[in-house]
Backbone as a printed PyTorch tensor [residue, N CA C, xyz], in Angstrom:
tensor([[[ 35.3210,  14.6510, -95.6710],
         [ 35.2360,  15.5890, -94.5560],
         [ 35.2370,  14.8170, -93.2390]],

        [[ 35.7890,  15.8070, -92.0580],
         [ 35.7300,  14.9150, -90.9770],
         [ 34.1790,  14.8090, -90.3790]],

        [[ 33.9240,  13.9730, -89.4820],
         [ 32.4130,  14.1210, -88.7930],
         [ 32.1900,  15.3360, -87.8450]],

        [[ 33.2470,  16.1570, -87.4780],
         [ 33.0600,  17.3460, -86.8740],
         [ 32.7820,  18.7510, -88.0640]],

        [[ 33.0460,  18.4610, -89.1510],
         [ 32.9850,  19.8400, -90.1220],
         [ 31.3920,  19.1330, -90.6220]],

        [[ 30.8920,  18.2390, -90.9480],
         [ 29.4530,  18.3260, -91.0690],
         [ 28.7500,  18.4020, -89.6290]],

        [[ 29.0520,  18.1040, -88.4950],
         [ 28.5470,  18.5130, -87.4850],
         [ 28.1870,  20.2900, -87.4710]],

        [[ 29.1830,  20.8560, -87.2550],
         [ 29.1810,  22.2290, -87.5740],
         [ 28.4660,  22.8710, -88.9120]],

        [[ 28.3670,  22.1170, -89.8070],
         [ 27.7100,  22.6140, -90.7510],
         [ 25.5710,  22.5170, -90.3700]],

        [[ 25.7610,  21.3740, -89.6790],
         [ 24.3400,  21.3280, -89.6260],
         [ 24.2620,  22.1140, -88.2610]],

        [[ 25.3190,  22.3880, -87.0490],
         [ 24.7350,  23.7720, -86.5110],
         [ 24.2750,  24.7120, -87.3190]],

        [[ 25.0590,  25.1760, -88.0770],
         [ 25.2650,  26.3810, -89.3620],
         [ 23.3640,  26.5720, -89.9080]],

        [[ 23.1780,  25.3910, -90.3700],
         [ 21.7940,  25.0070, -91.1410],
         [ 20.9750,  25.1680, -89.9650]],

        [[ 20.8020,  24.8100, -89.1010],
         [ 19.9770,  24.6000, -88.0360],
         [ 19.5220,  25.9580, -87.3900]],

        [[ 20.9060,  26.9190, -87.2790],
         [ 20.3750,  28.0830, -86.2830],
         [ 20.3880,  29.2920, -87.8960]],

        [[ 19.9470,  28.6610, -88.9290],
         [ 19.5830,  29.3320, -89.9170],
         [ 17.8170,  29.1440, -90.1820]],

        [[ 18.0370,  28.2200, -89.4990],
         [ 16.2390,  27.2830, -89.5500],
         [ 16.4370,  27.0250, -91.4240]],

        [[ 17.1980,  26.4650, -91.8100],
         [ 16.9750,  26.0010, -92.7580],
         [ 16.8200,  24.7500, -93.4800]],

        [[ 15.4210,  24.0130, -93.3510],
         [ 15.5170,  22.4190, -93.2380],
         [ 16.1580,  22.2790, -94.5930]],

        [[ 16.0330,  22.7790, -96.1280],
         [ 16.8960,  22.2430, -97.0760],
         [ 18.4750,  21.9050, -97.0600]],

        [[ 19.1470,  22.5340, -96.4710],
         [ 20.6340,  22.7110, -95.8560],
         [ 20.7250,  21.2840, -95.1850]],

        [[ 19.6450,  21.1440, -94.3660],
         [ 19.9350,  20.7050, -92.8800],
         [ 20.0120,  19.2430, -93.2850]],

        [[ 18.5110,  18.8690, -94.2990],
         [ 17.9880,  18.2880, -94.9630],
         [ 19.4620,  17.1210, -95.8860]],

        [[ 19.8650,  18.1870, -96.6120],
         [ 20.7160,  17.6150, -97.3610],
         [ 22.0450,  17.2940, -97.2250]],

        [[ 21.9940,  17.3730, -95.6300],
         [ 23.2520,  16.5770, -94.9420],
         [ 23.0490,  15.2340, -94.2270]],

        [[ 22.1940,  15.1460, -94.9140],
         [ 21.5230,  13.1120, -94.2860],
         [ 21.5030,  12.3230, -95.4580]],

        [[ 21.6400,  11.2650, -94.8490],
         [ 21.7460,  10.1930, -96.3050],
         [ 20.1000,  10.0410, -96.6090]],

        [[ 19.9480,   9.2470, -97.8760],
         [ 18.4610,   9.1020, -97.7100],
         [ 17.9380,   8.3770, -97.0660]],

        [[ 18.7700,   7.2430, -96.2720],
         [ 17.5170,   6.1050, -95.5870],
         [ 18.0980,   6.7610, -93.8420]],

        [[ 18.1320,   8.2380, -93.7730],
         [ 19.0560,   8.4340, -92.4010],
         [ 17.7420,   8.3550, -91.2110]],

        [[ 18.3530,   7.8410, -90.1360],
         [ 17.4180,   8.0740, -88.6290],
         [ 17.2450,   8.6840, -88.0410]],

        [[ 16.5940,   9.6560, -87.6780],
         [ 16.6390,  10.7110, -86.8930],
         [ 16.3550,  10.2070, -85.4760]],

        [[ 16.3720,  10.4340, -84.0400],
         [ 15.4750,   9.3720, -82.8740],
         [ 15.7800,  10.4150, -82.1750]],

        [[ 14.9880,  11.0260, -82.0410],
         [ 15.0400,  11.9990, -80.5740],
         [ 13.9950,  11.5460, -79.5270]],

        [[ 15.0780,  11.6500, -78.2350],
         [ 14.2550,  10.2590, -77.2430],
         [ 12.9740,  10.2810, -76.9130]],

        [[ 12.9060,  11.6310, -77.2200],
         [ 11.0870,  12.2290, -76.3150],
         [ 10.3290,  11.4600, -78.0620]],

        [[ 10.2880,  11.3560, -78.6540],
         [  9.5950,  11.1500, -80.2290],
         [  9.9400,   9.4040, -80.5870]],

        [[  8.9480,   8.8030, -81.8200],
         [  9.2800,   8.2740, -82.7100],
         [ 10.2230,   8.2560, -83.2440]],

        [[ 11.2000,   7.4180, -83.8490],
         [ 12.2600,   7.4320, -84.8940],
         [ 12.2200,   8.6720, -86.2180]],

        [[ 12.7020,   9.2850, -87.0200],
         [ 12.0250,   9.8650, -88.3600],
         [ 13.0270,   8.8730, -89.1650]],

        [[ 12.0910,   8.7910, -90.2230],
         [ 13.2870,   7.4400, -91.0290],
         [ 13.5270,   8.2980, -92.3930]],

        [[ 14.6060,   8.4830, -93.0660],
         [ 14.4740,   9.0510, -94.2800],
         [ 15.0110,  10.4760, -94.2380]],

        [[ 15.5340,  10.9790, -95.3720],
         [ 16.0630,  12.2050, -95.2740],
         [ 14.4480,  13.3740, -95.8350]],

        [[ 13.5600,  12.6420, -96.6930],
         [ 12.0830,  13.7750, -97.0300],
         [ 11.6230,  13.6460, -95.5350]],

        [[ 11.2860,  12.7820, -94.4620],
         [ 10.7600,  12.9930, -93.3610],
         [ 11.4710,  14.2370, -92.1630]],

        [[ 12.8900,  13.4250, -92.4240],
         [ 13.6660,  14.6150, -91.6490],
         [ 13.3590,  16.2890, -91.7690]],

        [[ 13.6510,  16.2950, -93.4230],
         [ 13.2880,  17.5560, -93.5450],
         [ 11.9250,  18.2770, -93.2570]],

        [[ 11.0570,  17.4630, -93.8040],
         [  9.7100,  17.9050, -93.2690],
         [  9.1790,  17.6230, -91.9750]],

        [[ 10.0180,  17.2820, -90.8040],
         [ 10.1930,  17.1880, -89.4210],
         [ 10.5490,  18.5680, -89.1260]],

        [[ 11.7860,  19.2900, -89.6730],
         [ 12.7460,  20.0970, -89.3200],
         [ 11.8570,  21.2310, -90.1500]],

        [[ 11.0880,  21.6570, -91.3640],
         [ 10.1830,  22.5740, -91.4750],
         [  9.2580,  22.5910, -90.3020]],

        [[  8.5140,  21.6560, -90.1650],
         [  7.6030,  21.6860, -89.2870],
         [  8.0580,  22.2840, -87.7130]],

        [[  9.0610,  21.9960, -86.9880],
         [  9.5780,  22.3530, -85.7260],
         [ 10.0260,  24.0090, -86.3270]],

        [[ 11.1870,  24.3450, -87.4280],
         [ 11.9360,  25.4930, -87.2050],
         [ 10.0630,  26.5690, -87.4410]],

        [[  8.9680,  26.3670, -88.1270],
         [  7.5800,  27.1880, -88.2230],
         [  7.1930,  27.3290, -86.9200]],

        [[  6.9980,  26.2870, -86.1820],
         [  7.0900,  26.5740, -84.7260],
         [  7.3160,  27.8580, -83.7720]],

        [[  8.9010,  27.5950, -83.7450],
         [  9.7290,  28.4070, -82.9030],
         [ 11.0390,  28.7270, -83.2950]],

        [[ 11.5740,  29.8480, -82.7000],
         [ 13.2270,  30.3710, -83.3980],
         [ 13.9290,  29.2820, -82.3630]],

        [[ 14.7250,  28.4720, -83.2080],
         [ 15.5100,  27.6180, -82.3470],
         [ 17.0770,  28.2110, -82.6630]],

        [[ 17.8570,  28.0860, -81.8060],
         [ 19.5830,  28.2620, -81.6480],
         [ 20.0880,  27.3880, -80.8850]],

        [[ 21.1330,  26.9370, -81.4950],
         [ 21.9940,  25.7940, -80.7020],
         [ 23.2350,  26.4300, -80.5460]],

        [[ 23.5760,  26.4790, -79.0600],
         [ 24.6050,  27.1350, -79.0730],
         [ 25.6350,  26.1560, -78.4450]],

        [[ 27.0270,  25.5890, -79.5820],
         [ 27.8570,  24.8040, -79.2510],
         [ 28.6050,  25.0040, -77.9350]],

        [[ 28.8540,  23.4730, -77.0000],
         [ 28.8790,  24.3710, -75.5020],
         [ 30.6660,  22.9310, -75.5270]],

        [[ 30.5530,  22.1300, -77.0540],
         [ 31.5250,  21.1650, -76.9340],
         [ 31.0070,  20.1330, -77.7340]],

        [[ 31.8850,  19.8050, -78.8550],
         [ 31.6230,  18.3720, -79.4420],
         [ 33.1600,  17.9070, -79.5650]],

        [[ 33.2140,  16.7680, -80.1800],
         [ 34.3360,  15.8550, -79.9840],
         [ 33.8420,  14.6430, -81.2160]],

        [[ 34.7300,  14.1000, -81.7730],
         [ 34.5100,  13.1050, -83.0040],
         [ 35.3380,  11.7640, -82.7350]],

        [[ 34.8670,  10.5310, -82.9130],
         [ 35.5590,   9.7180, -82.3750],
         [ 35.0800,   8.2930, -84.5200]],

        [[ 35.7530,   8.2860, -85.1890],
         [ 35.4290,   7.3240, -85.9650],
         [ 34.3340,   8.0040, -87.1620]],

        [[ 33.4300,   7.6520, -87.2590],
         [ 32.3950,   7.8580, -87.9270],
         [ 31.2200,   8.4440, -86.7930]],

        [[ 31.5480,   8.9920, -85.7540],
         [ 30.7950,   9.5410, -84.6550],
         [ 31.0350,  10.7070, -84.6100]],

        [[ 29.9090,  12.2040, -84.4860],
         [ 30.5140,  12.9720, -83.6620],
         [ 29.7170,  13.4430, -83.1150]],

        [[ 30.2730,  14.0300, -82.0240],
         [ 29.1550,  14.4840, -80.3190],
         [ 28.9180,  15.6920, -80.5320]],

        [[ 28.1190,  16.0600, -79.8690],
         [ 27.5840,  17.6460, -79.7780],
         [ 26.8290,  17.8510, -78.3840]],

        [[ 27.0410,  18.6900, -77.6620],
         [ 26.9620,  19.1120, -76.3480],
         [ 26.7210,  20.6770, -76.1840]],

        [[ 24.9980,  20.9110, -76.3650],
         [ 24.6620,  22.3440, -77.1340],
         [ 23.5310,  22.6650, -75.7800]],

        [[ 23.2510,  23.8900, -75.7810],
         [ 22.6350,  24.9260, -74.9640],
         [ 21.8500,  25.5690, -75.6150]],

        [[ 20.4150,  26.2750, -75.2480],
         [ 19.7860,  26.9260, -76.1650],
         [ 19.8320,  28.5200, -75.1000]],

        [[ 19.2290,  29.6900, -75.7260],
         [ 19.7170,  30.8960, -74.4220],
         [ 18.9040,  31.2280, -73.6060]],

        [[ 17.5070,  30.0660, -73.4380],
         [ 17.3680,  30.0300, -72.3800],
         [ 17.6490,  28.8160, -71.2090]],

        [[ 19.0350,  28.7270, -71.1520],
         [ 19.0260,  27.1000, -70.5690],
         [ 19.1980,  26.1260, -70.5880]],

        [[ 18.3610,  25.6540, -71.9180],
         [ 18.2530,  24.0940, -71.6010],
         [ 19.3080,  23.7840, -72.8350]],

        [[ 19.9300,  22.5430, -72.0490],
         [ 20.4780,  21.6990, -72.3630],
         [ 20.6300,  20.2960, -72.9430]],

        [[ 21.6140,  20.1010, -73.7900],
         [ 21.2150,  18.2420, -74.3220],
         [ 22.7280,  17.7600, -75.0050]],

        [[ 22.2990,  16.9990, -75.8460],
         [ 23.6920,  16.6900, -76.7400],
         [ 23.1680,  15.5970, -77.3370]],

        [[ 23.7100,  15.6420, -78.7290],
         [ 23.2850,  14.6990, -79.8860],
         [ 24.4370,  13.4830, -80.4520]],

        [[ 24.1130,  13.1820, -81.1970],
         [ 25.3500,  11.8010, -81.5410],
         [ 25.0750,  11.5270, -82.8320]],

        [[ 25.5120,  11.8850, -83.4960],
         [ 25.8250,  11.9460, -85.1060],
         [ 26.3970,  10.7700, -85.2860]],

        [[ 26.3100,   9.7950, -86.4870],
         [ 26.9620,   8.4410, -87.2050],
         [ 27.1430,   9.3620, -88.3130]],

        [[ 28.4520,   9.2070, -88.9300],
         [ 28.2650,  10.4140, -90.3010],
         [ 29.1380,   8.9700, -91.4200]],

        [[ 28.3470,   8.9400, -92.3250],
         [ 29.1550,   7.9820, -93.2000],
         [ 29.4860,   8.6320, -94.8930]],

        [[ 30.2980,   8.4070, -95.5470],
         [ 30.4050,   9.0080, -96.7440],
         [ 29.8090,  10.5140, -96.8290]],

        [[ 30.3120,  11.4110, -95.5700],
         [ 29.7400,  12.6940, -95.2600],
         [ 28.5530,  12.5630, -94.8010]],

        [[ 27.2420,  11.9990, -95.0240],
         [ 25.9280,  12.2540, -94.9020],
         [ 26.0390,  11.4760, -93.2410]],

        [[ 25.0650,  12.3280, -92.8080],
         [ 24.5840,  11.4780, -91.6550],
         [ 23.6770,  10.7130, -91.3990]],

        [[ 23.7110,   9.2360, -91.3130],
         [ 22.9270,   7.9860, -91.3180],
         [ 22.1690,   7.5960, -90.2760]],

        [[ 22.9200,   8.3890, -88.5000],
         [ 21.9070,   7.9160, -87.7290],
         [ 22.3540,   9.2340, -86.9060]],

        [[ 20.8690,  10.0130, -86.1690],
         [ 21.3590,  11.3680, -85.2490],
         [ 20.2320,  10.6120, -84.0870]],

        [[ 21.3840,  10.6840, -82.6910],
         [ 20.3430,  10.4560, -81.3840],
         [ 20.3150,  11.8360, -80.8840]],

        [[ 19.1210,  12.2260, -80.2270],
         [ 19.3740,  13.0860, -79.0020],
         [ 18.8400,  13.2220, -78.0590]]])
């Protein structure tokens, strides 16, 4: 698959709030680093990162533009109230190994 059709898939998972989905599009030793946080190392942390946040709050990412360059792909998302960001996917053998945002 290209790095833009698992990109889109983990929108898909994400504004489903579904960390198993979301979960099982990371490799197992994958990085999560979102700048405000710690690293999450691992695809069981990820997921139980991503339970823990979607119990929280209803999150939606609403694609505003991504673009794939190699084993990279961008994402440039909006939530409806506002705020803004964009992430950076490493996607290797499908799974994704390292996500910044």
């Amino acid at each position: 698959m290209k790095p833009k059709e698992i990109l889109y898939q983990w929108v898909d998972a994400f504004n489903s709030a579904d960390a198993e989905a979301i979960a099982d599009l990371y490799d197992d030793k994958a990085i999560n680093h979102q700048v405000a946080n710690e690293p999450v190392i691992g695809k069981a942390a990820i997921r139980k990162m991503f339970e823990q946040e979607f119990s929280q709050a209803k999150m939606v990412c609403i694609v505003e533009d991504s673009c794939e360059e190699w084993q990279w792909a961008i994402l440039e998302w909006r939530v409806p109230l506002g705020w803004r960001g964009c992430g950076f996917f490493q996607i290797i053998n499908d799974r994704i190994v390292f996500q910044r945002g």
